[in-house]
NUVOMI-345683 format. One line per 10 residues: for each residue x, y, z of N, C-alpha, C. Coordinates in nm, 2 decimals, decimal comma. Example, Ala and Ser with C-alpha at 12.3 -4.5 7.8 and 13.67 -1.06 7.14 Angstrom:
// NUVOMI-345683
1,32 -0,57 0,78 1,23 -0,45 0,78 1,32 -0,33 0,78 ~ 1,28 -0,22 0,71 1,37 -0,11 0,71 1,29 0,00 0,79 $
// end
This chain:
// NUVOMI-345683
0,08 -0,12 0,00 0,00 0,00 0,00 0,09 0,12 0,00 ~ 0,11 0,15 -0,12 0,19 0,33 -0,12 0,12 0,43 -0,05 ~ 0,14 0,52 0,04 0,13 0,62 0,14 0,15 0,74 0,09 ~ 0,07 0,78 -0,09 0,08 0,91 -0,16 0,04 1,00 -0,02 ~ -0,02 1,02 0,05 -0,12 1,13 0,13 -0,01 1,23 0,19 ~ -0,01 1,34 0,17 0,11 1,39 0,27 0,08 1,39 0,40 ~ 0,16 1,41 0,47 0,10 1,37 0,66 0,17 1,50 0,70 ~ 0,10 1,56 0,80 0,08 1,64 0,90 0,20 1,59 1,05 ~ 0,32 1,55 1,01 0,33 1,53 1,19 0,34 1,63 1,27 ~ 0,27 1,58 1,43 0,21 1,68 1,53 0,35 1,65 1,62 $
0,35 1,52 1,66 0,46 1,50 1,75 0,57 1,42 1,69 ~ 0,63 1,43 1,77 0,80 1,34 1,74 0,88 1,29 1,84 ~ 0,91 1,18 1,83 0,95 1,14 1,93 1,09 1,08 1,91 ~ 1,23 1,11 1,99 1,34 1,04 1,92 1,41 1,01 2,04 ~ 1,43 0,89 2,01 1,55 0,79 2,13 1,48 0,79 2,22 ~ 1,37 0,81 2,30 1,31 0,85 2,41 1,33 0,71 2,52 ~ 1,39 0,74 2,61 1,37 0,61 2,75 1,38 0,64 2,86 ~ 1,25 0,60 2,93 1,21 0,56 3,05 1,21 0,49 3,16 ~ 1,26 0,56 3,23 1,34 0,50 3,38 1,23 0,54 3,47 ~ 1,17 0,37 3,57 1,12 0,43 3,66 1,25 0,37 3,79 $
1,29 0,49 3,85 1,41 0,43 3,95 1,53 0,38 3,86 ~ 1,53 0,26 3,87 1,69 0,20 3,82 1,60 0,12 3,71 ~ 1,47 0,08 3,71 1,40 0,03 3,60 1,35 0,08 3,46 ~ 1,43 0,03 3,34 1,39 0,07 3,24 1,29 0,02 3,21 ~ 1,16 0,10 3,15 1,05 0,05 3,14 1,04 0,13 2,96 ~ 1,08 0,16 2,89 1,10 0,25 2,77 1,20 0,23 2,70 ~ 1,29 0,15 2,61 1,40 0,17 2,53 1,43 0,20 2,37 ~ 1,47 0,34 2,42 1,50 0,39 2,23 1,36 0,41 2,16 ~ 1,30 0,44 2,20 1,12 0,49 2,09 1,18 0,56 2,05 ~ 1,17 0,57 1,88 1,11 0,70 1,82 1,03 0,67 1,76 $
0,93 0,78 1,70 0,78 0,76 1,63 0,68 0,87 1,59 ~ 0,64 0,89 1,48 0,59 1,01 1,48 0,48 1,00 1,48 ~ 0,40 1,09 1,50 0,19 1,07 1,52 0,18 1,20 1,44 ~ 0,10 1,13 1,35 0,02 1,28 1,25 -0,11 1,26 1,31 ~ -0,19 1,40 1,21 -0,31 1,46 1,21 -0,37 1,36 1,11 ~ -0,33 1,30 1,00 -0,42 1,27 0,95 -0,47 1,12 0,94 ~ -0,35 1,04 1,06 -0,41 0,90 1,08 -0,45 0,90 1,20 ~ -0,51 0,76 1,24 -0,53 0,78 1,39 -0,42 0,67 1,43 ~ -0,34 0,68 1,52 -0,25 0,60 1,55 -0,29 0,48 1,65 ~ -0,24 0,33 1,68 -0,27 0,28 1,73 -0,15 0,22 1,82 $
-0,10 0,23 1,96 -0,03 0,14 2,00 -0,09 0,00 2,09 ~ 0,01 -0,12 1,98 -0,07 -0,27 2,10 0,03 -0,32 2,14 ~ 0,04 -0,42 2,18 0,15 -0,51 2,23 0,12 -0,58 2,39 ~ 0,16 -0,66 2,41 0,09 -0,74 2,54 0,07 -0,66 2,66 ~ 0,05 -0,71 2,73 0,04 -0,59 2,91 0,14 -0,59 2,97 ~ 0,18 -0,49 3,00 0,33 -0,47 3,06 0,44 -0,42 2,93 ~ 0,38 -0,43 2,86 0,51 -0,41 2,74 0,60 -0,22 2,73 ~ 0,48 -0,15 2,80 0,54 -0,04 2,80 0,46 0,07 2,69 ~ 0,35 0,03 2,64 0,26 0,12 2,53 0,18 0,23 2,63 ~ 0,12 0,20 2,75 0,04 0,29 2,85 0,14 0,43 2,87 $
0,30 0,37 2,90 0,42 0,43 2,98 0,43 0,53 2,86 ~ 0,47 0,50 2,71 0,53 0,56 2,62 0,38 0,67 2,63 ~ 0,28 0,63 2,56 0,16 0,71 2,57 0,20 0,85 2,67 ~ 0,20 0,83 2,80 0,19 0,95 2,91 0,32 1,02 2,91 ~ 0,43 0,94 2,83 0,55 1,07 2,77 0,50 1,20 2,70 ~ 0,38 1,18 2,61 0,35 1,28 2,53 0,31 1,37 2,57 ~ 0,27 1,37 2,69 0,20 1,48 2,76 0,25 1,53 2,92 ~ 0,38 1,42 2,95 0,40 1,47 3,05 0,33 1,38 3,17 ~ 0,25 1,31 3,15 0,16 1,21 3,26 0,27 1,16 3,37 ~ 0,37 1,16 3,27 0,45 1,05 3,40 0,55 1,15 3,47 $
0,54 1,30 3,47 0,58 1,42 3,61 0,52 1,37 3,71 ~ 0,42 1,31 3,70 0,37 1,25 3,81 0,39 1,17 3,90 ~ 0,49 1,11 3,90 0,53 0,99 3,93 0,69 1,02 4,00 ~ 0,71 0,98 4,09 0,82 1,06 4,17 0,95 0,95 4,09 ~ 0,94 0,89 4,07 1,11 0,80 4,04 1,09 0,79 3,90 ~ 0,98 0,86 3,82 0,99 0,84 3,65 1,09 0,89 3,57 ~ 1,23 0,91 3,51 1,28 1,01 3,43 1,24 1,00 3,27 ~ 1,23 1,07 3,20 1,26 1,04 3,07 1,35 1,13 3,00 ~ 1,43 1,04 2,91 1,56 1,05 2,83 1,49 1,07 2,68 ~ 1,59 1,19 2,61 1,53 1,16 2,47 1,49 1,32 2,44 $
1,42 1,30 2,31 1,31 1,40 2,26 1,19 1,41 2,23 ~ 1,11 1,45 2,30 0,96 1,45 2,24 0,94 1,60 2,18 ~ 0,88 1,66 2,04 0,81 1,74 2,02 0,69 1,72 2,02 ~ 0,63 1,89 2,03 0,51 1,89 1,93 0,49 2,02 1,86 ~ 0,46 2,01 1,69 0,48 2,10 1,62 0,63 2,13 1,69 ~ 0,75 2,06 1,66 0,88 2,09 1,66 0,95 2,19 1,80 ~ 0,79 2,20 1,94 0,89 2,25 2,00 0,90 2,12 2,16 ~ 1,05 2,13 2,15 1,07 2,04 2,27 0,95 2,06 2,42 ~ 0,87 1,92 2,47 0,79 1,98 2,52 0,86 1,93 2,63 ~ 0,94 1,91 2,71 1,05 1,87 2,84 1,15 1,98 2,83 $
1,14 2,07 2,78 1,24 2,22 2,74 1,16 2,26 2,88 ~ 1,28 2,35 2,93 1,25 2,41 3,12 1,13 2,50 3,08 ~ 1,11 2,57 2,99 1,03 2,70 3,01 0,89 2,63 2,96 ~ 0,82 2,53 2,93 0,74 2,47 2,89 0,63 2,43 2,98 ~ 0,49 2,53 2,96 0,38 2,51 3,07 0,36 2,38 3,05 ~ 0,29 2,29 3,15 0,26 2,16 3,15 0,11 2,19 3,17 ~ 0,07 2,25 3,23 -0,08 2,30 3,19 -0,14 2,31 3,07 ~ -0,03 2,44 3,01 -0,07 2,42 2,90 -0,06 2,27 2,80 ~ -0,01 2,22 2,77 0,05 2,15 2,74 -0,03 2,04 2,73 ~ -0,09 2,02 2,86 -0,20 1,91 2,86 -0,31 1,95 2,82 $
-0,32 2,12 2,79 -0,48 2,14 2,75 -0,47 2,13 2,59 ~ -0,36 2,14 2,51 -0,29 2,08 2,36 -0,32 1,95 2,39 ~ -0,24 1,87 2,46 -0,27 1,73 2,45 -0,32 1,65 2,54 ~ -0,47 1,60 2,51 -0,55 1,57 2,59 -0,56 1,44 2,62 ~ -0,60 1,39 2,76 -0,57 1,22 2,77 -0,76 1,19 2,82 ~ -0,75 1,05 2,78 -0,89 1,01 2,77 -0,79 0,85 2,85 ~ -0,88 0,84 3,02 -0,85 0,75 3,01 -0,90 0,59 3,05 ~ -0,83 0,50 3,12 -0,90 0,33 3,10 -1,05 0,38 3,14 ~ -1,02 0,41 3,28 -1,16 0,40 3,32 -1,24 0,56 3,35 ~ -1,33 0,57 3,30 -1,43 0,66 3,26 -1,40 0,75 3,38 $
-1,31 0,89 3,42 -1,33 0,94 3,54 -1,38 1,11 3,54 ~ -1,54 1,11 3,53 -1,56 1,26 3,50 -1,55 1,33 3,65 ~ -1,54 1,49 3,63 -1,59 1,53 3,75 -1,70 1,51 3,89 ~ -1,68 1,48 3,99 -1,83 1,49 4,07 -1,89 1,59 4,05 ~ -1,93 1,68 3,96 -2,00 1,77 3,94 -2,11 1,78 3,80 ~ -2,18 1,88 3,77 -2,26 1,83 3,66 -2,21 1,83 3,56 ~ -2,30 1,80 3,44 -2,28 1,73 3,31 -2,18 1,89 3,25 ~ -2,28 1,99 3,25 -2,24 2,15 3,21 -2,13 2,14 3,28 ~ -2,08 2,15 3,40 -1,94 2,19 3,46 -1,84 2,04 3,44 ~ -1,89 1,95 3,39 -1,79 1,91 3,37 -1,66 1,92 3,20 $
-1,74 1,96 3,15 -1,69 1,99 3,00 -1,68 2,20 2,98 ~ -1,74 2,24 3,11 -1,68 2,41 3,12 -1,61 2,44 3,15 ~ -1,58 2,35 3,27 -1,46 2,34 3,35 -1,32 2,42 3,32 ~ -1,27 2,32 3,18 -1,11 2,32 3,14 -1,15 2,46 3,05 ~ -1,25 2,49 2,96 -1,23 2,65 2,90 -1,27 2,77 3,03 ~ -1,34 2,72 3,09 -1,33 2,84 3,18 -1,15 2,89 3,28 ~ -1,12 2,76 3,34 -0,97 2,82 3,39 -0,89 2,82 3,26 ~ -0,91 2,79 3,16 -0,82 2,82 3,07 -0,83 2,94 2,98 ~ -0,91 3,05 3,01 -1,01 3,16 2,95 -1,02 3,15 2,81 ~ -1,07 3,03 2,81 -1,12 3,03 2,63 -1,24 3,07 2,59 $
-1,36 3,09 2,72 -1,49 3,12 2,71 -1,45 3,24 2,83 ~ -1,57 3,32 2,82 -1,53 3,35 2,96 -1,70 3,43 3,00 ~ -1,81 3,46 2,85 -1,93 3,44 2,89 -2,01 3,35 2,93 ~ -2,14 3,31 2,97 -2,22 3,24 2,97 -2,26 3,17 2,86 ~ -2,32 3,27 2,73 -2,33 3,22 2,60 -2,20 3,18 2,54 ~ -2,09 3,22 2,57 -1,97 3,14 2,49 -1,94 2,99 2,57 ~ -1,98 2,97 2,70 -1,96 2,85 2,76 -2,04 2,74 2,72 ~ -2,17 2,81 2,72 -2,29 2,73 2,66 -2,25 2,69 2,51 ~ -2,23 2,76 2,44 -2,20 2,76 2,33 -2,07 2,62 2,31 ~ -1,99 2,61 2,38 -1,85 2,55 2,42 -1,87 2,44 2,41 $
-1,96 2,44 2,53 -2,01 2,29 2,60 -2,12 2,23 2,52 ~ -2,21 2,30 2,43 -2,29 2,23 2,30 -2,21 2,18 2,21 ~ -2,14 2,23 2,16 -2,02 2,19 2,04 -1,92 2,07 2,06 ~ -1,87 2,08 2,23 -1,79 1,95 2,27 -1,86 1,82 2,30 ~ -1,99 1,85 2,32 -2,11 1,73 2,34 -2,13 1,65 2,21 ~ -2,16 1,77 2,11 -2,16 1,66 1,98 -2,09 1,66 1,92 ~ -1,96 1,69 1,93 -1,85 1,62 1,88 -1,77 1,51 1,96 ~ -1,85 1,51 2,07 -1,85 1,35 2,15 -1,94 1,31 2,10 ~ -2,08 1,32 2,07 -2,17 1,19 2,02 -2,26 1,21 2,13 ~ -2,24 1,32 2,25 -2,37 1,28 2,37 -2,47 1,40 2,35 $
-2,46 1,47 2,29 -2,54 1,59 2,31 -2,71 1,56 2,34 ~ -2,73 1,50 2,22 -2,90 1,42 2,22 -2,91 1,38 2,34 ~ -2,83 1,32 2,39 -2,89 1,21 2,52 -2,88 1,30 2,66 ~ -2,78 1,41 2,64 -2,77 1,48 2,77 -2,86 1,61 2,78 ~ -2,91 1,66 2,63 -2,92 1,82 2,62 -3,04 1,86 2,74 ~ -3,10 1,81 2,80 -3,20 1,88 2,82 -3,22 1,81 3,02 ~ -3,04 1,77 3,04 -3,03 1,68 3,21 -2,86 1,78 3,25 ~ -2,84 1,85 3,16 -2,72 1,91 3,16 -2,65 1,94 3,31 ~ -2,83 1,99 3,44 -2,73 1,98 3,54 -2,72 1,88 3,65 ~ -2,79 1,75 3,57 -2,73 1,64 3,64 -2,58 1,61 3,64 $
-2,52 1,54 3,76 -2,40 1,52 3,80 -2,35 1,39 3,64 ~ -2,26 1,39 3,62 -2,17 1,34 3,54 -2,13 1,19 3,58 ~ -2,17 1,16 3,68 -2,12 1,03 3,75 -2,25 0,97 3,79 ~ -2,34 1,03 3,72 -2,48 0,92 3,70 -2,53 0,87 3,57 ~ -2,42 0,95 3,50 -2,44 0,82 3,35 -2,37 0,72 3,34 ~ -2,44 0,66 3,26 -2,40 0,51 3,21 -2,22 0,47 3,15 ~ -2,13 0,38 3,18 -2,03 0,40 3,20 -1,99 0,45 3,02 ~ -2,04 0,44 2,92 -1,99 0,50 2,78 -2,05 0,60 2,78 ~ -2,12 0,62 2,85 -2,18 0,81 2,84 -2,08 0,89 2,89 ~ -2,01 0,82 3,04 -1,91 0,93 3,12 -1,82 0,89 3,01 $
-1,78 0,80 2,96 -1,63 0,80 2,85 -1,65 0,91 2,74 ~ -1,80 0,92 2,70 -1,82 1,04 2,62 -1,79 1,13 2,65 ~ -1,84 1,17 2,76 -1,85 1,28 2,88 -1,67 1,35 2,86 ~ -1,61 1,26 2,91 -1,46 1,24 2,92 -1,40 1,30 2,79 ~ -1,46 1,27 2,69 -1,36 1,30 2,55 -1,46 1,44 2,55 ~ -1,57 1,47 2,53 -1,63 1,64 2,56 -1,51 1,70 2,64 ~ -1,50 1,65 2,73 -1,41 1,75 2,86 -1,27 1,80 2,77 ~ -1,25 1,68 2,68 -1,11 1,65 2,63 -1,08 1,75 2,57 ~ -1,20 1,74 2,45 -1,21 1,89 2,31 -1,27 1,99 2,40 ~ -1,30 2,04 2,45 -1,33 2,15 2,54 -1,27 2,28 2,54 $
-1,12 2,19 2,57 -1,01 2,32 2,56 -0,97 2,33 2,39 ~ -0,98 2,24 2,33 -0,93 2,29 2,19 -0,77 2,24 2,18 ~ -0,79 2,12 2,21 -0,68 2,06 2,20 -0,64 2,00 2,07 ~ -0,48 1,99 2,03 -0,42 1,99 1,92 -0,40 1,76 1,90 ~ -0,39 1,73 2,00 -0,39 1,59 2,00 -0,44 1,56 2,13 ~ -0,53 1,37 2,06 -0,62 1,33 2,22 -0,55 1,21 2,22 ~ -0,50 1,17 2,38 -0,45 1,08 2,40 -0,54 0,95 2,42 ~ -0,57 0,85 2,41 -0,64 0,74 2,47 -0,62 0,64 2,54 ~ -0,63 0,62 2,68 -0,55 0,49 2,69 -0,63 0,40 2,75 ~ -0,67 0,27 2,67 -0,76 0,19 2,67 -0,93 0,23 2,67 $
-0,91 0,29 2,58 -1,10 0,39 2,65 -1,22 0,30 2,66 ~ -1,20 0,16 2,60 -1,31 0,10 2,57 -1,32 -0,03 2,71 ~ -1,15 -0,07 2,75 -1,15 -0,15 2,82 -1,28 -0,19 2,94 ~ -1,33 -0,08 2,99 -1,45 -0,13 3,12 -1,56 -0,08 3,04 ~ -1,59 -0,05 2,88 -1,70 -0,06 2,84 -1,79 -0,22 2,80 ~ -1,87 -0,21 2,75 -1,97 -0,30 2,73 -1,94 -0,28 2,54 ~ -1,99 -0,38 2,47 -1,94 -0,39 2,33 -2,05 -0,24 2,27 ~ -2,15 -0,23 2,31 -2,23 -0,16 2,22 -2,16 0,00 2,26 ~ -2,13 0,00 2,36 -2,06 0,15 2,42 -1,94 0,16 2,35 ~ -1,89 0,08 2,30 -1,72 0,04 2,24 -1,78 0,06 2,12 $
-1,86 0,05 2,05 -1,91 0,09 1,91 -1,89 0,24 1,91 ~ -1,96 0,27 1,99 -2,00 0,44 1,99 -1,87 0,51 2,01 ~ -1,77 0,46 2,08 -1,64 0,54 2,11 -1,56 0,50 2,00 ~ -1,56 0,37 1,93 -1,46 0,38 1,77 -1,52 0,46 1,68 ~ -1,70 0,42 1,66 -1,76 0,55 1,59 -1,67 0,69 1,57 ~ -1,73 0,78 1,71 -1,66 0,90 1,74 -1,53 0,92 1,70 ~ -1,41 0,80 1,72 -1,28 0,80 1,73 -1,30 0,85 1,52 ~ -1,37 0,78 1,46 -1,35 0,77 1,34 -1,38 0,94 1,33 ~ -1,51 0,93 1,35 -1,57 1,12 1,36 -1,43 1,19 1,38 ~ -1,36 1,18 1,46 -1,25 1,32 1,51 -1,18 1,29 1,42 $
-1,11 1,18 1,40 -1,01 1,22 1,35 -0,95 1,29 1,22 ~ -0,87 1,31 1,17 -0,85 1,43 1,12 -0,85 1,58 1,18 ~ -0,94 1,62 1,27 -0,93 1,71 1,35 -0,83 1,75 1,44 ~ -0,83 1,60 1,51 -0,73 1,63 1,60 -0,61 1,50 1,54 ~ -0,49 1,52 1,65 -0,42 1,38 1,61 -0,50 1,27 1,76 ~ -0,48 1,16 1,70 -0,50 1,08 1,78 -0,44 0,94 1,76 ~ -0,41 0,93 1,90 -0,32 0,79 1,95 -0,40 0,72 2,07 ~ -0,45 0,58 2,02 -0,54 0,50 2,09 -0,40 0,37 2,14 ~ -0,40 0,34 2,28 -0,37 0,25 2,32 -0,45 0,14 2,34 ~ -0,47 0,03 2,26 -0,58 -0,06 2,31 -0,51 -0,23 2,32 $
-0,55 -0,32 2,37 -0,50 -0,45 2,39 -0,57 -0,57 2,31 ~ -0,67 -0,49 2,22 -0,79 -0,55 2,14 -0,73 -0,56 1,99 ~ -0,70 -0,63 1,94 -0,60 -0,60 1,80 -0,73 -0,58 1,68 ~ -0,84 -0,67 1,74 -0,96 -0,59 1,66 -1,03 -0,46 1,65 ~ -1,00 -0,40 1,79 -1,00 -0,22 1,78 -0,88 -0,22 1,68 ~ -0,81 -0,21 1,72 -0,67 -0,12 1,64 -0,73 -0,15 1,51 ~ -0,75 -0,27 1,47 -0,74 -0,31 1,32 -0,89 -0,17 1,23 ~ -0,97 -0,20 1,35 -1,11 -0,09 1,28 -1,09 0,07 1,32 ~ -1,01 0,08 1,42 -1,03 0,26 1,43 -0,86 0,31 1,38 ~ -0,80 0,24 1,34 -0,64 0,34 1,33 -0,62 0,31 1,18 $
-0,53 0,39 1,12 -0,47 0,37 1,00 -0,29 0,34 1,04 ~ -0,23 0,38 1,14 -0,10 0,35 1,18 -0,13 0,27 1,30 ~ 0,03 0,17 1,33 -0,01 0,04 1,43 0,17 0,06 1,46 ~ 0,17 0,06 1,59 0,26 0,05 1,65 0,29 -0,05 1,76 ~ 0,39 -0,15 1,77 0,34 -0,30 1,75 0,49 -0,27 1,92 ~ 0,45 -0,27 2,05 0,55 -0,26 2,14 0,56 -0,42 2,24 ~ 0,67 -0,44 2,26 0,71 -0,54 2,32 0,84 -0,53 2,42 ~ 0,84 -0,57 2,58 0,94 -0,50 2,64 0,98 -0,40 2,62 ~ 0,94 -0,33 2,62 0,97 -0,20 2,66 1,03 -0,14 2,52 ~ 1,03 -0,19 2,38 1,07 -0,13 2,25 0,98 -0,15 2,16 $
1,01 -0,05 2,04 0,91 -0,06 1,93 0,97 -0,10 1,84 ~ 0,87 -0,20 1,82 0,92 -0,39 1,73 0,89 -0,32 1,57 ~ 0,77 -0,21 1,59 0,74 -0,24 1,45 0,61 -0,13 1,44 ~ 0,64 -0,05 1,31 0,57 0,06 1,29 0,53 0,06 1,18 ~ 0,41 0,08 1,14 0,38 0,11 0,97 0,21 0,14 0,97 ~ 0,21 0,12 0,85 0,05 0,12 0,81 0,00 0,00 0,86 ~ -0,15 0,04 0,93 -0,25 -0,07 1,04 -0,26 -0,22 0,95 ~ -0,27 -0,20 0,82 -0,30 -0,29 0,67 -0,15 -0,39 0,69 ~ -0,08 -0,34 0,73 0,08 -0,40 0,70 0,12 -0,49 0,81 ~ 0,07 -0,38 0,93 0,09 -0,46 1,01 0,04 -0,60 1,08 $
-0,11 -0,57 1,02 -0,16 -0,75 1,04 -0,16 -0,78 0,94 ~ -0,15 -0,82 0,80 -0,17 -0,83 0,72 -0,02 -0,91 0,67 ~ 0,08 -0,85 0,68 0,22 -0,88 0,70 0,30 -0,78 0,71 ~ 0,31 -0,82 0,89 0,45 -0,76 0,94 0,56 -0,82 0,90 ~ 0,66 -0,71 0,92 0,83 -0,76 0,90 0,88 -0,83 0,98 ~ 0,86 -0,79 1,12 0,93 -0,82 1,20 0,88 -1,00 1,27 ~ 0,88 -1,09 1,28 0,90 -1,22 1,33 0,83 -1,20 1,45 ~ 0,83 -1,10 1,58 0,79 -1,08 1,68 0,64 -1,01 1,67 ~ 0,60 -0,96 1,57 0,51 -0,91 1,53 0,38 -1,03 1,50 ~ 0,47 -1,07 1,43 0,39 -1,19 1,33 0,31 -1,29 1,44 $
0,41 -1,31 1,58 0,39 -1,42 1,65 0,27 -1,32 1,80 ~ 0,24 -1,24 1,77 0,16 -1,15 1,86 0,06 -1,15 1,77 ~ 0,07 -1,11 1,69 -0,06 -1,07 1,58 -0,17 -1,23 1,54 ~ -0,10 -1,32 1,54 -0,13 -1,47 1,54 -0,19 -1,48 1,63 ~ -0,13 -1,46 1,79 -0,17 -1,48 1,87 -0,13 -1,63 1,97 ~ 0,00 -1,62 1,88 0,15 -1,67 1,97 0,19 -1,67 2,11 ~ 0,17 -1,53 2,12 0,22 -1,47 2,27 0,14 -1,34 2,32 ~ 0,11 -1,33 2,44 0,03 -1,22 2,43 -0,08 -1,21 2,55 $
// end
C-alpha cells in the first residue's frame, strides 16, 4: 500500500527512554503521530505502550522515580524544554482514560470546566456555546441536552467516557491521548467510542492504546506493534496484520504470545 497522502506530523519522538528508579521500562522509541491518521499502539500488558503514551503529555511528572531520556516534540517544540507550561501542554494534548473518570459535578461543569480556567470562554453564551459543540463532537449531546445539570457520574459507564472525551475537546486541544478507553465498556458503548474516534479524526491527532488487536485493526490507520519496553514495528495498520516484517510481530498478531 503506497502512502501518496502527505502527513501532518504533530509529534515526534526520538530515542526516548524511560526509567522508573533504576527500572527501564521504555528503550530507544522513536515515532511520529500525524493529524491525518489515527495512530494505534498494542503489544501485550506490561510491554510499556500505556508508559510511552503519558510521555506525550507529560503524565509521568507524576510519578516521583519516572525520568525520561530523549526528545519529544510537538509542532517541533521540545515539550521537556524548562520553560514549557505543563498545563498548557496538557490542554494541547488531551488524555482520555481506562476507566471513565468525570468530575463529581454536573454534566455543564464538567466539559466548562477546562475553558473556563483556561479563559477560552469567559461568557455564559460562549460556555454554553462551548459545551454544545464539545457534546456533539463527543456523540452525547442528544442524550444529555435537556439533564445538563445532572451530576456526570450518574451516566452510564460509555456516556461518562463520552462525557470524558467532551471534557477533552473543550479546551481545543491539538492531539487526544487514549489509553484503553473501551476496556471497562460494554461492546455496544465500544461501538459508539470507535464511531466518534472515526468522527475526530483528522481534527485532531489521535493515538489510541488498546490490547484489542480488533480495535486497532477498525479505528487506526498506523499500528505501533511494542514489546518490552521497544518498538518492534511501525507502519500502516494494513501492514501490520496483514504482513509484518518483524517475526515478533507476526507471533503477537497470530496470537502466539500475548
Amino acid at each position: 500500500m503506497s502512502d501518496t497522502q502527505t502527513v501532518t506530523n504533530k509529534m515526534s519522538a526520538r530515542g526516548v527512554n524511560v526509567f522508573y528508579g533504576e527500572k527501564q521500562a521504555i528503550n530507544n522509541v522513536s515515532i511520529d503521530v500525524d493529524l491525518e491518521n489515527v495512530t494505534a499502539f498494542i503489544g501485550p500488558s506490561g510491554c510499556g505502550k500505556s508508559t510511552f503514551l503519558r510521555t506525550l503529555n507529560r503524565m509521568n511528572d507524576t510519578v516521583a522515580s519516572a525520568r525520561v531520556e530523549g526528545e519529544i516534540t510537538l509542532d517541533g517544540e521540545d515539550i521537556y524544554a524548562s520553560g514549557m507550561d505543563v498545563v498548557q501542554l496538557r490542554a494541547r494534548v488531551g488524555m482520555v482514560f481506562q476507566k471513565p473518570n468525570p468530575f463529581p459535578k454536573s454534566i455543564y461543569e464538567n466539559v466548562a470546566y477546562g475553558p473556563r480556567i483556561h479563559g477560552l470562554a469567559t461568557s455564559k453564551a460562549d460556555l454554553d456555546a462551548v459545551v454544545e459543540r464539545s457534546l456533539r463532537q463527543a456523540g452525547l449531546w442528544e442524550e444529555v441536552k435537556d439533564r445538563l445539570n445532572e451530576s456526570g457520574t450518574a451516566l452510564s459507564g460509555g456516556q461518562q467516557q463520552r462525557l470524558c472525551i467532551g471534557r477533552a475537546i473543550a479546551v481545543d486541544p491539538e492531539v487526544i491521548l487514549m489509553d484503553e478507553p473501551c476496556s471497562a465498556l460494554d461492546p455496544i458503548a465500544t461501538a459508539k467510542i470507535e464511531e466518534l474516534i472515526h468522527d475526530l479524526r483528522g481534527r485532531y491527532a489521535i493515538v489510541i492504546v488498546t490490547h484489542n488487536m480488533q480495535q486497532a485493526a477498525r479505528v487506526s490507520q498506523r499500528t505501533a506493534f511494542f514489546h518490552l519496553g521497544t518498538l518492534v514495528e511501525y507502519g500502516a495498520t494494513s501492514d501490520i496484520f496483514t504482513n509484518p516484517k518483524q517475526e515478533r510481530t507476526k507471533d503477537y498478531i497470530t496470537g502466539r504470545y500475548g
